[in-house]
C-alpha positions as CSV (number, residue, x, y, z in Angstrom):
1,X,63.1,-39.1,-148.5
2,X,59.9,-41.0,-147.1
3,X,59.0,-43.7,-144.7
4,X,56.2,-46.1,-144.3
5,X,55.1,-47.8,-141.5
6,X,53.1,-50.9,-142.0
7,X,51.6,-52.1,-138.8
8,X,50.4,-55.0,-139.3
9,X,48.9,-57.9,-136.8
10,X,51.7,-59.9,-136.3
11,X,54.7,-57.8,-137.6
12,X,55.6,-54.0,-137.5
13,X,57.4,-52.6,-141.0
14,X,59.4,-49.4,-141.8
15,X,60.4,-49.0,-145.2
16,X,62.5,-45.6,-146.3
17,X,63.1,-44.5,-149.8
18,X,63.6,-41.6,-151.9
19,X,63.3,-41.2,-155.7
20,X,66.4,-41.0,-157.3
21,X,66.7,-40.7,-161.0
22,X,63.1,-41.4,-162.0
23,X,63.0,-44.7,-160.0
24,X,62.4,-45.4,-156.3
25,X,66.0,-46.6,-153.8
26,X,65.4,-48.4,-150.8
27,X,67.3,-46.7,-148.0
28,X,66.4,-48.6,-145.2
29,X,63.9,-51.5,-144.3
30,X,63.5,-53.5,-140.6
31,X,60.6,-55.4,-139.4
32,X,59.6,-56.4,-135.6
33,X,58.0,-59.3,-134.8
34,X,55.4,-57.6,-132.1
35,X,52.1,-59.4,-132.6
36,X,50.3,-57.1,-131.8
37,X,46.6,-58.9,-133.0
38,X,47.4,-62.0,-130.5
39,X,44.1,-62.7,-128.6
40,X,42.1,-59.7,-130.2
41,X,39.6,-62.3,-132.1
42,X,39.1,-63.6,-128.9
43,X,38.9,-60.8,-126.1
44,X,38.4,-57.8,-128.3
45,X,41.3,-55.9,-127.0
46,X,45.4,-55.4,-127.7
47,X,46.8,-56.9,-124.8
48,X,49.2,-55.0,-122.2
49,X,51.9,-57.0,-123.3
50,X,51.5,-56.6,-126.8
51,X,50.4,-52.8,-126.4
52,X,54.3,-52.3,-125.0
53,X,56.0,-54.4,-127.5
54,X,53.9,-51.9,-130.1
55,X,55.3,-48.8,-127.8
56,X,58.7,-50.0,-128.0
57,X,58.7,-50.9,-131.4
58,X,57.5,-47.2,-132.2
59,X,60.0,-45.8,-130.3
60,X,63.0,-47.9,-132.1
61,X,61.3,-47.1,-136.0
62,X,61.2,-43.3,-134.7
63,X,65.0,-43.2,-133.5
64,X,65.8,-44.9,-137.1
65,X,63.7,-41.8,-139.0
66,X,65.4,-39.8,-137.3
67,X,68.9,-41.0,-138.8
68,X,67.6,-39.6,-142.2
69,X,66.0,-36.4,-143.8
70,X,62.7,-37.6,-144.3
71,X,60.2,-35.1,-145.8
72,X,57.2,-37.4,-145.1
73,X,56.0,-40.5,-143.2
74,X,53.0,-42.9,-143.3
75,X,52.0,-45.1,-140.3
76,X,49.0,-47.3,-141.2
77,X,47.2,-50.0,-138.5
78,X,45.6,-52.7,-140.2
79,X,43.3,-55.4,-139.2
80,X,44.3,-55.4,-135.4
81,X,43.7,-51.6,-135.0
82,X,40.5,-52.1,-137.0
83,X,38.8,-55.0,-134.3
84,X,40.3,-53.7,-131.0
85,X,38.3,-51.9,-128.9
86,X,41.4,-49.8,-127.2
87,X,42.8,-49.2,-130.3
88,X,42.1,-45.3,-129.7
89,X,44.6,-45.6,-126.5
90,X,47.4,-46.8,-129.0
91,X,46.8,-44.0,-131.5
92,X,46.9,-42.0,-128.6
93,X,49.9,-43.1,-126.8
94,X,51.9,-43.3,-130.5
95,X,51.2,-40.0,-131.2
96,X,52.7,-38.8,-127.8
97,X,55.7,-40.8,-129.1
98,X,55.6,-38.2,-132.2
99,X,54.0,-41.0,-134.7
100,X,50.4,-40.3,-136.1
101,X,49.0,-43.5,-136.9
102,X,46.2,-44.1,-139.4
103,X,43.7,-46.8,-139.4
104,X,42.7,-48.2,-142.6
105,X,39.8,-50.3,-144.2
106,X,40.3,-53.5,-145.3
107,X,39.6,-52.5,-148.9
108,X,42.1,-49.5,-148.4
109,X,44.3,-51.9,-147.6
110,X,44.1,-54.3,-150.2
111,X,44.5,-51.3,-152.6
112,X,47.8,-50.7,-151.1
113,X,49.0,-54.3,-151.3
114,X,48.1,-54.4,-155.4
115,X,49.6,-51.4,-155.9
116,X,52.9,-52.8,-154.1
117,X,52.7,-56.0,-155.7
118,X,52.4,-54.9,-159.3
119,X,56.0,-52.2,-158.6
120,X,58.0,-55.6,-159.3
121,X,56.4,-57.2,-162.1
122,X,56.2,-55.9,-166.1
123,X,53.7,-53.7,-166.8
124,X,51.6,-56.2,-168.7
125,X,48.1,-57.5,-169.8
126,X,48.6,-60.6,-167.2
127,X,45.3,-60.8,-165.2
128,X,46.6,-61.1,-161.8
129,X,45.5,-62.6,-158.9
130,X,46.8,-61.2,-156.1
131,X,46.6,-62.3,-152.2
132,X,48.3,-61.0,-149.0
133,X,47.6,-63.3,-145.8
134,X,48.2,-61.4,-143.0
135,X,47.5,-62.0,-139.1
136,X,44.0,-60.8,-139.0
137,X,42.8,-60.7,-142.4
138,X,43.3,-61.9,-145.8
139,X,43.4,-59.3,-148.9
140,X,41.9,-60.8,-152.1
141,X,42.5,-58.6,-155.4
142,X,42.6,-59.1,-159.3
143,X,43.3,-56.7,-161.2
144,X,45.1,-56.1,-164.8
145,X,47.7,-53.3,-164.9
146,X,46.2,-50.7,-162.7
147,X,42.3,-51.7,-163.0
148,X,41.3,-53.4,-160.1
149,X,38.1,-55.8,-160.8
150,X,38.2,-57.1,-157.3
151,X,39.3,-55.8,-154.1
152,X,38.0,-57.0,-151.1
153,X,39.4,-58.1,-147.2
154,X,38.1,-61.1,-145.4
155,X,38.7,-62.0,-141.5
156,X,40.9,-65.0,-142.0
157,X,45.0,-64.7,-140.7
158,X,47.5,-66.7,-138.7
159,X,47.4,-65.1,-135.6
160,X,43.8,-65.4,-135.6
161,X,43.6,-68.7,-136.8
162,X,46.6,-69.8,-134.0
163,X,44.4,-68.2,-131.4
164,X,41.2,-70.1,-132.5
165,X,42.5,-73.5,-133.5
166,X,46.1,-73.8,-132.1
167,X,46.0,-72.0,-128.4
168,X,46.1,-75.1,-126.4
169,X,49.5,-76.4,-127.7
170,X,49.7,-80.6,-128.5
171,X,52.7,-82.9,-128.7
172,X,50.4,-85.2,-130.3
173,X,50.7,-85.1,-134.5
174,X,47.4,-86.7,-135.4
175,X,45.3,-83.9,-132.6
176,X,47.5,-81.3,-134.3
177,X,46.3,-82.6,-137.9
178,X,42.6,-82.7,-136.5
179,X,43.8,-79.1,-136.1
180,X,44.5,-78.3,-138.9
181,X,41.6,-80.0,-140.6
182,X,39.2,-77.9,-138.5
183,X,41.2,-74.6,-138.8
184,X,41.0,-75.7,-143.0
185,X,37.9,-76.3,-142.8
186,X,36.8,-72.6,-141.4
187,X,39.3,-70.8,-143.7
188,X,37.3,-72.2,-146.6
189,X,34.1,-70.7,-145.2
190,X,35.6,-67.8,-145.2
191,X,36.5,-67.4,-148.5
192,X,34.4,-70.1,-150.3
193,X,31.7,-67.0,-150.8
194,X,34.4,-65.4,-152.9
195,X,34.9,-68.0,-155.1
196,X,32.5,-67.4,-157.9
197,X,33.2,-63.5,-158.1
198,X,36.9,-64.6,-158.2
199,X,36.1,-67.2,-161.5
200,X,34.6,-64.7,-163.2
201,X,36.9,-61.9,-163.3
202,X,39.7,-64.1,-164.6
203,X,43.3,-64.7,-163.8
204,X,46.5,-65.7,-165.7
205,X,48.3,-65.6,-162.5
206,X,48.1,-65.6,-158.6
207,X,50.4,-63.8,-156.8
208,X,51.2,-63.9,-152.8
209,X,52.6,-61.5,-150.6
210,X,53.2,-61.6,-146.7
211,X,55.9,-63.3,-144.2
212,X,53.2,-66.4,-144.0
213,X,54.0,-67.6,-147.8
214,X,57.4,-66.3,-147.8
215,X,57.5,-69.1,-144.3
216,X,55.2,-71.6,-146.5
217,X,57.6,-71.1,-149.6
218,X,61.1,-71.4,-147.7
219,X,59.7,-74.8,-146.9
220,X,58.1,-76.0,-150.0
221,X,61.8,-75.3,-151.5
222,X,63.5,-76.9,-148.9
223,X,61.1,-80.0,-150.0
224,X,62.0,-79.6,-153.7
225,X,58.9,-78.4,-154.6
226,X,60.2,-75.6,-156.6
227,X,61.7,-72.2,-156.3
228,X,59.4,-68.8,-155.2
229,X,56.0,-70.5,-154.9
230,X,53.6,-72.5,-153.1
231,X,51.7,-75.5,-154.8
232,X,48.5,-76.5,-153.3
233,X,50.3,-80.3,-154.3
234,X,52.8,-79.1,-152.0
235,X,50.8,-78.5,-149.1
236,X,48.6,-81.3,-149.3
237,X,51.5,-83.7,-149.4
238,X,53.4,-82.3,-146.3
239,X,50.5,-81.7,-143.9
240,X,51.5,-84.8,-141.7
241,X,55.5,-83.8,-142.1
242,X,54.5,-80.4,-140.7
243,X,52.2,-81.7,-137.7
244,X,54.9,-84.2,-136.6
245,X,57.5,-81.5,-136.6
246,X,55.7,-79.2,-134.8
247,X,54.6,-81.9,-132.3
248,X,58.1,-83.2,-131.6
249,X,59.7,-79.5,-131.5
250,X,61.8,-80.1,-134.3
251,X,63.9,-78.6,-136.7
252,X,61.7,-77.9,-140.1
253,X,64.6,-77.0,-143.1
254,X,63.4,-73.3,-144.1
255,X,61.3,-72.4,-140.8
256,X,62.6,-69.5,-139.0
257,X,62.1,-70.5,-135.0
258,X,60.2,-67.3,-134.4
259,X,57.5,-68.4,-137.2
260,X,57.3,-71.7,-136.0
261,X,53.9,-70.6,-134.0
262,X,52.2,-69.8,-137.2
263,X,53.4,-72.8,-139.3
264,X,49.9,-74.7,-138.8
265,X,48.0,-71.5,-138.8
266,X,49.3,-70.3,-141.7
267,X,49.3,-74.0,-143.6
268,X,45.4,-73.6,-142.7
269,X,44.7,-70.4,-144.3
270,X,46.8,-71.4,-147.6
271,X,45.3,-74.1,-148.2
272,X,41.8,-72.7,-147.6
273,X,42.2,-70.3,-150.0
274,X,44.0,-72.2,-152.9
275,X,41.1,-74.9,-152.3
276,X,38.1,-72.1,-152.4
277,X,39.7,-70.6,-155.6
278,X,40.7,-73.3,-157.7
279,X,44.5,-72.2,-157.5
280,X,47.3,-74.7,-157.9
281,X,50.3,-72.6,-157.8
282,X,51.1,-69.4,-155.5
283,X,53.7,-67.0,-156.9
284,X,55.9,-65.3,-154.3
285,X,55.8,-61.4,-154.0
286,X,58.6,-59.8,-152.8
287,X,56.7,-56.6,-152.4
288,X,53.4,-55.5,-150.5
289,X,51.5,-53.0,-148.4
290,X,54.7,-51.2,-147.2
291,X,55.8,-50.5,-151.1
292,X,52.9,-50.1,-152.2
293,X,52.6,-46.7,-149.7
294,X,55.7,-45.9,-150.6
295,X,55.2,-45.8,-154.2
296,X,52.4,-43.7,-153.2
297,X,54.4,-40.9,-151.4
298,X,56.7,-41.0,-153.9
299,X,54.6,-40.9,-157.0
300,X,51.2,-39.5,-155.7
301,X,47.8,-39.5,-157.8
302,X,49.0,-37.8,-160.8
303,X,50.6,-41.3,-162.3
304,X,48.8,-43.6,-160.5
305,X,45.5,-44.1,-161.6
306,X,45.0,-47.1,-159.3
307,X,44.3,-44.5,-156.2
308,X,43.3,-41.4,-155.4
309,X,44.7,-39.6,-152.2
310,X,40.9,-38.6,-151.1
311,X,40.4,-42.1,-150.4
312,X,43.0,-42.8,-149.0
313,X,44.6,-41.0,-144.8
314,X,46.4,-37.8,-144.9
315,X,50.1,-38.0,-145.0
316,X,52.1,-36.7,-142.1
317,X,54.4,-34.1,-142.2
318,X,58.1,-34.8,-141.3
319,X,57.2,-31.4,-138.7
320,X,55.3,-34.0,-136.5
321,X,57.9,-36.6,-135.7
């Protein structure tokens, strides 16, 4: 049995499975909402707060391992670990809990997520385009099969973007749509540079992955926009339903309350990248970073060709829990 922890800037994953005739079975899966990347693009540092709700959340992911004979475990910090400047005092006060954690790239990163992503669709000549908008950063890959053409990891997320566009708070709809205009307007810069390397290598399809579309979906449905995806039509069209709701602290159908924070935010990153890229339609992904590691464990190098263990962090031992 194996479990992967995805720690990620806004949520905190463990995922346990075991191979069980030739095919992977989840065992367990529970997420925290910990936010751990709140105010790092700003101060450069994981805030107390947030450096206790990471502790605590630790502790409960341990005490579930611990319910089941795992063999091995993989704890990976992502874009928050990466910009904080007392990230070494997490690592240091998770591994007195009896959790290793390893920090990876961006690009390390976006391997994982493709590799997760692809584990629940046909193994197909589709070129895929495939996206993960996290808190901190944004994971861009296309690929076909296992080739990866493109892999790359740019600073644009929802908890960053709420930090830089959203912190003040409004009541007011049309300063919260200036809002979003300007928080639009940088997400494009951020990816706009990607744009032509994107064209050229070709997609059939785009694919999404992360609790920010899964939000941005729920909602789009609840509009009757479609089932499992996100239209750029879509997001265009409900901009000013969204700001009014969120300025009037009311109910959106399909928005959980402890997302409602990261509506705007992640409205602003969407559309940024669907605009930069030329995409009209966003396919949900069930399945990201957190399978992607576990198919990993369970598999290893010698059937997937898509990574290699020397480039990616050691596993740990079950010994060291």
């Amino acid at each position: 049995m194996y479990a992967c922890i995805d720690l990620g800037s806004n949520s905190f994953h463990l995922l346990i499975g075991e191979w069980e005739e030739g095919r992977i079975r989840i065992v367990e899966r529970c997420s925290e909402k910990v936010q751990l990347g709140e105010a790092v693009v700003t101060t450069g540092l994981i805030s107390d707060a947030a450096f206790e709700r990471g502790l605590a959340c630790l502790e409960n992911f341990r005490a579930l391992m611990r319910l089941h004979p795992i063999r091995q475990y993989w704890a990976l910090g992502t874009n928050a670990f990466r910009l904080a400047r007392n990230t070494p005092d997490l690592l240091a006060a998770a591994s007195n809990l009896g959790i290793r954690i390893s920090v990876i790239s961006g690009v390390q990163e976006a391997v994982l997520i493709y590799a997760g992503v692809i584990t629940s669709l046909p193994l197909n000549n589709e070129r895929r385009l495939v996206i993960d908008i996290g808190g901190g950063s944004t994971e861009i890959i296309a690929g076909r099969r296992h080739e990866r053409i493109i892999t790359e990891s740019l600073p644009a997320g929802t908890v960053a973007w709420r930090d830089r566009f959203f912190h003040r708070g409004s009541s007011d709809a049309k300063e919260l749509e200036a809002c979003m205009d300007a928080g639009l307007d940088a997400a494009v810069a951020v990816f706009e540079p990607m744009a032509a390397a994107v064209a050229r290598a070709g997609w059939d399809r785009a694919y999404a992955s992360s609790g920010t579309v899964k939000m941005l979906k729920y909602i789009c449905e609840n509009q009757g926009y479609g089932e499992n995806r996100i239209t750029a039509t879509a997001l265009s069209e409900l901009k000013g339903m969204l700001a009014a709701g969120i300025a009037a602290g009311s109910p959106l159908a399909g928005l959980k309350e402890d997302r409602r924070e990261l509506l705007l935010p992640g409205w602003c990153v969407a559309s940024a990248l669907m605009q930069a890229f030329g995409v009209e339609m966003l396919n949900f992904s069930v399945t990201a970073l957190r399978e992607g590691m576990l198919d990993f464990l369970v598999r290893n190098e010698k059937t997937m060709p898509i990574m290699r263990a020397s480039s990616l962090p050691a596993v740990n031992r079950v010994g060291s829990l």
